[in-house]
N, C-alpha and C positions, 0 to 999 in steps of 0.2 A: 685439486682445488674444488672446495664447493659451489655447487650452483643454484645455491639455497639459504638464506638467511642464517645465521648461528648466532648463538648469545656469546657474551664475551667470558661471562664469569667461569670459573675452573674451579670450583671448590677443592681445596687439597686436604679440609678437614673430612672423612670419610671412615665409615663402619670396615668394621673387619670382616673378612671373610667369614671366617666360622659363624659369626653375629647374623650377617646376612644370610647365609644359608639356612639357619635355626627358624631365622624371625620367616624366611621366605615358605618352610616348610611347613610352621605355624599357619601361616594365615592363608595359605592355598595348602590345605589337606588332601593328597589323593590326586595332585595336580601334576602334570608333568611338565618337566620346563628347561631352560636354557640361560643361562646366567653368564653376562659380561663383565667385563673386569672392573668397570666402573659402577655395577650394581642393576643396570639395565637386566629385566628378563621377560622371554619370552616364553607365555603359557602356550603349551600347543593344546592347540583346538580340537578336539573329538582324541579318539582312539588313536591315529597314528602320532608318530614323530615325525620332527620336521628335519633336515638335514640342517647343518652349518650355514650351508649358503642359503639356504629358506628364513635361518635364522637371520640374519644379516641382511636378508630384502625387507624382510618385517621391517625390520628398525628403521632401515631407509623409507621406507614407504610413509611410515609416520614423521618422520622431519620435513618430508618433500610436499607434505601436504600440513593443514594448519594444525600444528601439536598443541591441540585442546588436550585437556586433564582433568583428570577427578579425582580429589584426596579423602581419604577417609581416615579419622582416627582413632586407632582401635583402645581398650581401655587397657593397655600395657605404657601407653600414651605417645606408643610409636606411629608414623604414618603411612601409610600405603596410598601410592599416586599409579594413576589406570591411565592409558593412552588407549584409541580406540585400535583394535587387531591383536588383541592378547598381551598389550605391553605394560610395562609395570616396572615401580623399582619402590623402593623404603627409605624414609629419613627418620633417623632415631631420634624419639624424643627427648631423649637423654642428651644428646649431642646439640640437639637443635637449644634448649633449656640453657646448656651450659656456653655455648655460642651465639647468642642472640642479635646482640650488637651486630657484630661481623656478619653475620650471614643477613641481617634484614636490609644493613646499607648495601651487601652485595648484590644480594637477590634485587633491590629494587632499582639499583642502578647498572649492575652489569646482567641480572640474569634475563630482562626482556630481550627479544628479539630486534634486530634495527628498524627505526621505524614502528615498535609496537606499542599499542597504548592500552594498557589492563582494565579491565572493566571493573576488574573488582576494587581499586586503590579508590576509588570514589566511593565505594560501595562497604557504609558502614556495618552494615549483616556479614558480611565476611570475615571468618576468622583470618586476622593478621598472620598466625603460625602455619595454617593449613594453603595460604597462598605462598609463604617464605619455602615452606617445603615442597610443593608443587615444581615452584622455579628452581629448589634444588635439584630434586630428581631428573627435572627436563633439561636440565645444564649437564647432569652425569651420561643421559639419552644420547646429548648430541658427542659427547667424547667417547661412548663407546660406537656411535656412528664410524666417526672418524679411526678409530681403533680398531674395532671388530675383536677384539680378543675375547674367546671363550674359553672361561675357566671352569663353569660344570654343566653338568648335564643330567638332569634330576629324573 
């Protein structure tokens, strides 16, 4: 059981593997890293590698403490969302475009935290897609939390 807040939403709409691997190679060049099954990954920090269970503290570390986010959209028009301690995951813009509906009623009703209240939904300077994708990535965070499965090792 958790002893930490968790959002409800579970997105089951979700990039492929191979997609995530490409876009993740892409936009961290020369980067070394740790990728979960739900799209979570972990940049290791300086020259070494970090072990499996180093990988799986990271992640914990950022749910147990407050999972602020930073989304950036690169001009392929896919997203890349940053947790602080090397974490990271991607929402395709293609997917997000083609799902919009579904994932904004999701994101704005199941993907907050209990209890949470978004700064940004008042806040008309915010792009709407780059917040939808934020709460998706950190919905996929907290299921590889609970998961832990690692699928590559870059």
């Amino acid at each position: 059981m958790n002893n930490f807040p968790v959002p409800s939403w579970r997105p089951n709409i979700v990039s492929t593997f191979d997609w995530t691997m490409k876009r993740l190679c892409d936009y961290l060049p020369g980067k070394h890293f740790t990728l979960f099954e739900n799209g979570s990954c972990v940049v290791w920090q300086g020259a070494a590698s970090l072990s499996d269970e180093e990988c799986r503290d990271i992640l914990l570390t950022v749910v147990t403490n407050h999972p602020d986010f930073k989304v950036r959209r690169h001009s392929s028009g896919d997203y890349l969302v940053t947790f602080k301690g090397g974490i990271g995951g991607l929402m395709s813009g293609e997917i997000l475009r083609n799902n919009l509906e579904l994932f904004r009623k999701d994101a704005l009703t199941k993907g907050k935290l209990p209890s949470e209240i978004l700064r940004s939904e008042d806040n008309m300077d915010v792009d709407e897609l780059e917040l939808i994708a934020g709460l998706y990535v950190r919905a996929q965070l907290y299921r590889d939390v609970e998961n832990s499965v690692i699928v590559a090792r870059v």
